[in-house]
Every structure is written in C-alpha cells, then in structure tokens.
N, C-alpha and C positions, 0 to 999 in steps of 0.2 A: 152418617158418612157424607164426605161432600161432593154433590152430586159432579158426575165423569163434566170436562170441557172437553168440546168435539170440536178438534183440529185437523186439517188434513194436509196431507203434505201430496203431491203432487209431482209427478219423476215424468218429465215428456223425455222419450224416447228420439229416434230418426225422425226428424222434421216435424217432431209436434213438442217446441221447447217457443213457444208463442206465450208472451207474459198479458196480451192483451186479454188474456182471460182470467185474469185478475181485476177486478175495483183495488181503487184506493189500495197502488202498487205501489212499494217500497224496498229498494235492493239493499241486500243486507249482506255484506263480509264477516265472513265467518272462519273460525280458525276449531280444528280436531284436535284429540291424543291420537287420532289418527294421519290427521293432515287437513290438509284444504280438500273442502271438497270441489266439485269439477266445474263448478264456477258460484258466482253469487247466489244468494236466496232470495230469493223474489216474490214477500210476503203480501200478502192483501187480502181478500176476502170474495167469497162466491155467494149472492145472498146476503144472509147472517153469519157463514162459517168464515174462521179465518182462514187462511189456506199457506201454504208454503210451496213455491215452483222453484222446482231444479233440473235444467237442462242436465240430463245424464252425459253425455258426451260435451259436456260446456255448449256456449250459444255458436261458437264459432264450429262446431264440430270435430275439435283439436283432438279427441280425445278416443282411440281406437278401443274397442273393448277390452280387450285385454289390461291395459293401461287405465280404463275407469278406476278411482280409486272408490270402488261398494262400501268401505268401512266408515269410510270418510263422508260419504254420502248420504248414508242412514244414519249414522251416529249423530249428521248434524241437524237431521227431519225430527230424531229421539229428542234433541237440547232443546229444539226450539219448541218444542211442547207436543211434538204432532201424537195424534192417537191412532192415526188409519195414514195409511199412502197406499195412493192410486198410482197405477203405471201404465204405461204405453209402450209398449215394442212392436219392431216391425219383424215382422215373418213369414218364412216359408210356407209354402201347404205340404202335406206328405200325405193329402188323403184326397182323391179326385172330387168329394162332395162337399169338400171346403175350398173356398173358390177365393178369387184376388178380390178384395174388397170386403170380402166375409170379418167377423168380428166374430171369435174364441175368447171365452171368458175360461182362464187358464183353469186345470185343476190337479195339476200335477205335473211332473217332469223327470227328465234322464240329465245328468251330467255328465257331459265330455270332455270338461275344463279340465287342466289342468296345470297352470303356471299362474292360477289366482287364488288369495289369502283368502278359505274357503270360513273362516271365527273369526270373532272376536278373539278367544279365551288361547291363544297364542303362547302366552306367558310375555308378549308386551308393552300390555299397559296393564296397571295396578287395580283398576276398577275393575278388570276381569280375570279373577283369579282362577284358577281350578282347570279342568277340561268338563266342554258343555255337549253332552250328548242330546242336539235337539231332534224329538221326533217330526219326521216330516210325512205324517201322512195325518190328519187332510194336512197339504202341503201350504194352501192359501186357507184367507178367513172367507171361511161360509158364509158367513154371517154378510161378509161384506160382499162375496159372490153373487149372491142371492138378490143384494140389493142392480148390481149391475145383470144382472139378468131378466129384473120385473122392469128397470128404463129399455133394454134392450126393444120387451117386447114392447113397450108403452111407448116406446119413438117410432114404434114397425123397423125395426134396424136388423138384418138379416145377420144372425148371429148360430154359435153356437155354445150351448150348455154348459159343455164339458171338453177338455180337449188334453192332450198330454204334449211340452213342447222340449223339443231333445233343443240344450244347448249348446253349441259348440263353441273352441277357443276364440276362431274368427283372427286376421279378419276378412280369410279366403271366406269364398262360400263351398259349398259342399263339392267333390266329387259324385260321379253321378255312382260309383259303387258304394258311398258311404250314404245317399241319397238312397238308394233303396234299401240296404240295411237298415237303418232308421226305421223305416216305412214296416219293415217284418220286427220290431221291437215295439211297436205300436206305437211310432210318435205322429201324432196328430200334425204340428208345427216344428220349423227348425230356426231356432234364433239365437243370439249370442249373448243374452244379456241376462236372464233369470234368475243363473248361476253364477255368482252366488247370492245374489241382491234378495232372493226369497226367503234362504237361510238366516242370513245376517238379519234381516227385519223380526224374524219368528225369535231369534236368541235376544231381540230387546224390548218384548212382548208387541210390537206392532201388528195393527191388525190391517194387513198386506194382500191385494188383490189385482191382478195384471187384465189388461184387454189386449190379444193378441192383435192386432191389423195384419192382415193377409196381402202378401203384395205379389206374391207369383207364387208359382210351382214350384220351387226348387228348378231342380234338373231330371228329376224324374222322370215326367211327364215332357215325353218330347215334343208332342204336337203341339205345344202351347211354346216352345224353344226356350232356350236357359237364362237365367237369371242373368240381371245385372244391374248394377249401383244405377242405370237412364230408367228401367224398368220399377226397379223396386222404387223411387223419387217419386217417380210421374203417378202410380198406383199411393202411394203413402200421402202426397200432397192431397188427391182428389179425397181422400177419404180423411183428411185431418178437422174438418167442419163438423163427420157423423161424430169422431172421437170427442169432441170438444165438448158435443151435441150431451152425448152418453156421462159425460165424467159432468159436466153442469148439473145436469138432473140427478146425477147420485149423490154428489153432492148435498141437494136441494131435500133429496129420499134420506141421503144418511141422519141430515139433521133431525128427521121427524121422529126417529128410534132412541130407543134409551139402552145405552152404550156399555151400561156400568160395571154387568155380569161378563159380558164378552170380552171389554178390556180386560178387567178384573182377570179372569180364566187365561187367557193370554198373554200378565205378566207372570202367572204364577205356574207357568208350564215352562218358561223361560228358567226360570229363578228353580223348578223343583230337577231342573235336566242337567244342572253343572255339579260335576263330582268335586269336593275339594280334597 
C-alpha cells in the first residue's frame, strides 16, 4: 500500500488568516462544484509539511458567516490533496473557568444554524449521490485532538481538554437569555462557525480538529460587561502569536505519526454513511 502523504490544510478563522506562516507561499485560484471558495489558497509548507491556508471569511473579512460558502471551502482543502485541516475560531466562554485568552480544543457541539447547506449529498452535484448519514460522535479526530493537546501542554499554553461549542447563525451575538440557556445545555463556547464546516469535513473523510480562542464571556457574565467586535479584536489579536505557536508545532507533531490507519478509518466511515 502506498504509504499516507501528510497535507494539512489550514482554515484561519477572525484575525488569524496571516499567510506569513507559510514558507515557500504560493496563491492559488481555485474553482468548485461547489463554487469559489472564500478566497485564494495559499499553499507552502510548515517544516517539511505542505500546508494549504484559507482565510475562512476571505482576507478582507467580506465574508459574514452565514454567507461563508463551507462546501466550497472544504471540498477545495479535499482537491488539493489535504489529509487533516486545522482551524481557528474565535469564541465566546459560557463557563466562568474558561477565561479570554484560554484555548478549547473543541470535542463536540450544538447546532443552532439554520439557513446553511448543512451536506454535501444534496442531490446537486453528481459526485454525491445518495443521503449521507454522517455519525458525529467523536464529532472531531482524536487522533488529531490529542496531537493539539500534547503541544498545548509542551508550549505551557493554558488550555482546555475538552469543551462543547454551541454554534449559532450570527452575525448578532447572543442575547443574554439565549446566553444562559446555552450555559444549561452545557455549551462550554459560543461561536458561528463549526457548523457546518465540521460535518462537511467528516463526510470527505477529513481528519478535522478546531482550537477554540476565547475572546470574552459572552453576555452572561455581567461583571466582566458584554461582548463586542473592539473586545473580541483586541483579545483575538493578542492571542494570534499563542495560535500560530500551537498550529506550527502540530504541524511539526503531526508529521512524526503515521497517518495511514486513521486516514484510512476516516474515508471509510465517510463512504460506509451514504444510503444510495
């Protein structure tokens, strides 16, 4: 069998879509069955890995969540070869012992989307036929959790484990009564972006794993006073260095693993979930 190539692709989230963290960068225009994705690809390499960057909201930030086009996004990390994407979002806290600055290595979520193409398998493009019942529990790769969790603690980066992040439409932020419901549903984080960008990865065997960045409390938490686009900026900036930090070194960790069984297991969970 010929042995797995380890490609990563790479989704910077609010304020962390910096191509300087690529060598030997090369912007690459790219066309879907989906569409364009949310701007260029921006290939080069971390180390020895090749790597693939794509501003999720494009480099100019044109691009409201809602309106991210996810199919088009992933499908184009899948063409160019990628085997793993890493991601960045920025989020709420909804739990007083996860703090602004803190880092949540996702491991689950709530869905509260609702006006986003949540498949592929749609019945509008031909390469996906059928309906795809994909299981979403574990909801991210372990495998690749795990790896972001051993730099986590190998950087001293003040993290947490496990976290569950409710995502919502956006691109209000929460009300403060939808802000504590959350909180009694047990969502760890509140962010807009997850959904459906985690599903859509898992239906094209991607092995898919987010770091949440903590940029305030929501609205929950009054004594710390409510969010906003100055707040969440100025907190997401200072901490764009840790993230760079954490995603460089997994990088650096992923190369050293042998990929073959996990990929392997992960296109074929993909492939065994669609009814035709």
């Amino acid at each position: 069998m010929e042995a797995l190539k380890l490609k990563v692709g790479i989704m910077g989230g609010t304020g962390l879509d910096d191509p300087q963290i690529l060598n030997n960068r090369v912007e690459k225009s790219v066309d879907t069955p989906f569409g364009k994705p949310s701007d260029v690809l921006i290939v080069g390499t971390i180390g020895d890995v090749d790597c693939v960057l794509l501003a999720r909201h494009g480099r100019k930030h044109d691009k409201y969540p809602t309106n991210v086009n996810y199919r088009a996004n992933m499908y184009a990390l899948k063409q160019e070869g990628c085997t793993h994407v890493l991601v960045t979002t920025a989020c709420g806290s909804l739990a007083i012992d996860v703090q602004p600055g803190d880092i949540v290595v996702l491991d689950s979520f709530v869905d509260r989307t609702t006006k986003r193409v949540p498949t592929f398998y749609d019945g509008s493009c031909n390469e996906f036929q059928g309906v795809c019942h994909i299981p979403m529990h574990p909801s991210f790769c372990e495998a690749t959790r795990k790896i972001l969790i051993e730099v986590c603690e190998e950087l001293k980066i003040g993290h947490h484990k496990t976290g569950t992040t409710v995502t919502i439409e956006g691109p209000r932020f929460s009300s403060l009564a939808e802000s504590k419901m959350f909180q009694q549903w047990g969502g760890t984080t509140v962010n807009m972006t997850t959904c459906p960008e985690v599903a859509l990865a898992k239906e094209l065997g991607l092995c898919y794993a987010s770091i949440a960045l903590v940029t305030d409390y929501d609205c929950w938490n009054e004594a710390h006073g409510v969010v906003s686009v100055e707040l969440v900026m100025k907190t997401f900036k200072e901490n764009a260095k840790k993230a760079i930090s954490i995603l460089s070194a997994a990088i650096e960790k992923l190369s050293k693993s042998n990929w073959q069984e996990t990929a392997k297991a992960a296109q074929e969970m993909a492939k065994s979930s669609v009814m035709l």
